[in-house]
C-alpha positions as a Markdown table, in Angstrom:
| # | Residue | x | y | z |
|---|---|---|---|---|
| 1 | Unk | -40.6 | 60.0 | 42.7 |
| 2 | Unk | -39.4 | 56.8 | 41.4 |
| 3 | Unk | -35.8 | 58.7 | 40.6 |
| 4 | Unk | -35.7 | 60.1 | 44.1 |
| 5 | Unk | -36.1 | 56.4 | 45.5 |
| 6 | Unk | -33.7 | 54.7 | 43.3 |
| 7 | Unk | -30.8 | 57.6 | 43.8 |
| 8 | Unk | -32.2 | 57.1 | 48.1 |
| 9 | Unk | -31.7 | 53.6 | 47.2 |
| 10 | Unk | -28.4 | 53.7 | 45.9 |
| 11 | Unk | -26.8 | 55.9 | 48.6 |
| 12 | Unk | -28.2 | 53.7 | 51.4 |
| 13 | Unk | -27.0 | 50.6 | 49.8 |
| 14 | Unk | -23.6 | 51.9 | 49.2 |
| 15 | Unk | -23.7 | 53.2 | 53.1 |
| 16 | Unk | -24.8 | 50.3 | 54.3 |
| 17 | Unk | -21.6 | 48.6 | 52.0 |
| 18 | Unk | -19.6 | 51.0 | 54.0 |
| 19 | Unk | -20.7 | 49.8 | 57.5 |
| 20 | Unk | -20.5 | 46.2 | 57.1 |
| 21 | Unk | -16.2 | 46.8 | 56.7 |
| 22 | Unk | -16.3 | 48.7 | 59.3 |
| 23 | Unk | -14.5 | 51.8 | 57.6 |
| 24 | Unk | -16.7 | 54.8 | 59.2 |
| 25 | Unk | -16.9 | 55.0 | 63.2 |
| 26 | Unk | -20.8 | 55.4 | 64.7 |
| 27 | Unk | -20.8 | 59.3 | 64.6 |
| 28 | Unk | -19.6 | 59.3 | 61.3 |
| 29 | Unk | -22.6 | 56.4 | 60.3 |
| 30 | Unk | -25.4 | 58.1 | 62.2 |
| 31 | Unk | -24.5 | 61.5 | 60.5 |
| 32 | Unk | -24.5 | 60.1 | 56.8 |
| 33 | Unk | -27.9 | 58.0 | 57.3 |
| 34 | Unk | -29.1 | 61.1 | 58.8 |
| 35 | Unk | -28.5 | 63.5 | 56.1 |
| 36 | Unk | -29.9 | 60.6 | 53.9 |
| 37 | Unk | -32.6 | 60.8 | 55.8 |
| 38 | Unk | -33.1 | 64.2 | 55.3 |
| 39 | Unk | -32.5 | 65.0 | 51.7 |
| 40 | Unk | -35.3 | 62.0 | 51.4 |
| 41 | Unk | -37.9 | 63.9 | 52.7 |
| 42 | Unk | -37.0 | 67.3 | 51.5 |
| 43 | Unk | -37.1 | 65.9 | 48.4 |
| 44 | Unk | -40.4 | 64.1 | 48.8 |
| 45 | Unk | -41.8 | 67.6 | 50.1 |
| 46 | Unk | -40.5 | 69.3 | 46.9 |
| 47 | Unk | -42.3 | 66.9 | 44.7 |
| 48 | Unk | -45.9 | 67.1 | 46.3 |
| 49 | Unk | -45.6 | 70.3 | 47.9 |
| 50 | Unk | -43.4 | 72.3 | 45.5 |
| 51 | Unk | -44.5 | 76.0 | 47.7 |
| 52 | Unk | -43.1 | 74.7 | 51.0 |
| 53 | Unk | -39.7 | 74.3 | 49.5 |
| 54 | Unk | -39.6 | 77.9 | 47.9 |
| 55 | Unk | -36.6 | 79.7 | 49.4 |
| 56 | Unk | -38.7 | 83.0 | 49.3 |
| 57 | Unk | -40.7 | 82.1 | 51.5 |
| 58 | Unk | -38.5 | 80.9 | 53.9 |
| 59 | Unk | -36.8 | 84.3 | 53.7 |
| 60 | Unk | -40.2 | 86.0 | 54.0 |
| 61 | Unk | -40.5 | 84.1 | 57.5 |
| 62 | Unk | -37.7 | 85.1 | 58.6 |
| 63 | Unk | -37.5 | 88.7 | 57.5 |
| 64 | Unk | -41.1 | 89.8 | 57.3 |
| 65 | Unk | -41.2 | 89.7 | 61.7 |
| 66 | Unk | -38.1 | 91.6 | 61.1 |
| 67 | Unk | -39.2 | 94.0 | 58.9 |
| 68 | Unk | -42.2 | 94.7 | 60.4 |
| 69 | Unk | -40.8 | 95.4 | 63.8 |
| 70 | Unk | -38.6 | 98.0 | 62.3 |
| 71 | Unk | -41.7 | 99.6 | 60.4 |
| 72 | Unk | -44.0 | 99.6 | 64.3 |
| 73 | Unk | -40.3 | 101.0 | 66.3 |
């Protein structure tokens, strides 16, 4: 965890760099402190909950409605 919030860390502090000289326009700033955003707390969640990160069960979710749809038709 402490890895995860120094690399955060870094990549906010070199964002933030990049805003005060005014080099990215508001889209551009909202969409990179989003994604920072994001990769923080999937990376959080795949520390203390390592099974809700599991890509097969995100495919189960999607396919197993799927699947069973085609077995009932």
């Amino acid at each position: 965890m402490l890895y995860l919030t120094m690399g955060i860390a870094c990549i906010l502090f070199y964002q933030i760099s990049l805003l005060r000289r005014q080099s990215a326009s508001p889209k551009e700033r909202r969409l990179a402190l989003s994604v920072t955003g994001i990769a923080f707390v999937f990376g959080t969640i795949s520390i203390f909950w390592p099974e809700w990160v599991n890509p097969s069960q995100a495919i189960r979710l999607l396919f197993e409605p799927i699947q069973n749809f085609i077995i009932q038709g």
